[in-house]
N, C-alpha and C positions, 0 to 999 in steps of 0.2 A: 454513586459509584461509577468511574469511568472504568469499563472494561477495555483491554485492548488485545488486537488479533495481531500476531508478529510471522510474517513471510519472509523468507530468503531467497534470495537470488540471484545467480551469478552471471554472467554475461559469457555467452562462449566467441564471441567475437570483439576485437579492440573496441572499447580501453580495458574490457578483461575485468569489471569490476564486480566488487561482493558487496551486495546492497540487501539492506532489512527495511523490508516496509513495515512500518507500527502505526495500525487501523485503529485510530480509538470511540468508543461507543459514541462521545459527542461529536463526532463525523473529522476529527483534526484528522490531520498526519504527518510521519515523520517518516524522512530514506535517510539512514546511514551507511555511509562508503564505509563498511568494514575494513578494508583496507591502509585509508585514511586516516579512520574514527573523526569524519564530519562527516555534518548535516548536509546532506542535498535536496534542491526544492525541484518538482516534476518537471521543470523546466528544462533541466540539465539532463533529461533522462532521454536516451535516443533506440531506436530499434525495438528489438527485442526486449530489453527493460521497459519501455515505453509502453510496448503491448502488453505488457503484467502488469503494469501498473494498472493499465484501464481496465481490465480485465477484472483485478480487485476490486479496484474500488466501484464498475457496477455491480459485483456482487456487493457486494458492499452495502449499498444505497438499497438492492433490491430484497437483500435480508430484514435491512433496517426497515424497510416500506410494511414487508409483508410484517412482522413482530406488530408495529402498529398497525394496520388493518385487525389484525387477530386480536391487541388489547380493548382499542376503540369499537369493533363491530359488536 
């Protein structure tokens, strides 16, 4: 079963955009420009988006870490 975590977020400074992060349990991801309705890859992602993204995606990694320590230990 792949779960997935879905974040919003919009940009209060240009280019102003409305983007969905979609975290999924096998570690992928997905950002769509709501605005648009395309796929954006981290790449394209600047400032403040930029810092939400990384921000998720360590929690992200460190939820997933800890879940496994707690099934493995």
């Amino acid at each position: 079963m792949n779960n997935c975590e879905n974040y919003r977020f919009i940009e209060t400074h240009r280019p102003f955009r409305d983007l969905t992060f979609k975290f999924y349990s096998n570690g992928s991801l997905t950002i769509i420009d709501n605005s648009d309705d395309i796929v954006i890859s981290p790449r394209e992602l600047k400032g403040s988006s930029y810092d939400f993204y990384v921000r998720k995606r360590l929690a992200f990694i460190k939820q997933d870490l800890t879940a496994k320590l707690h099934k493995y230990a």
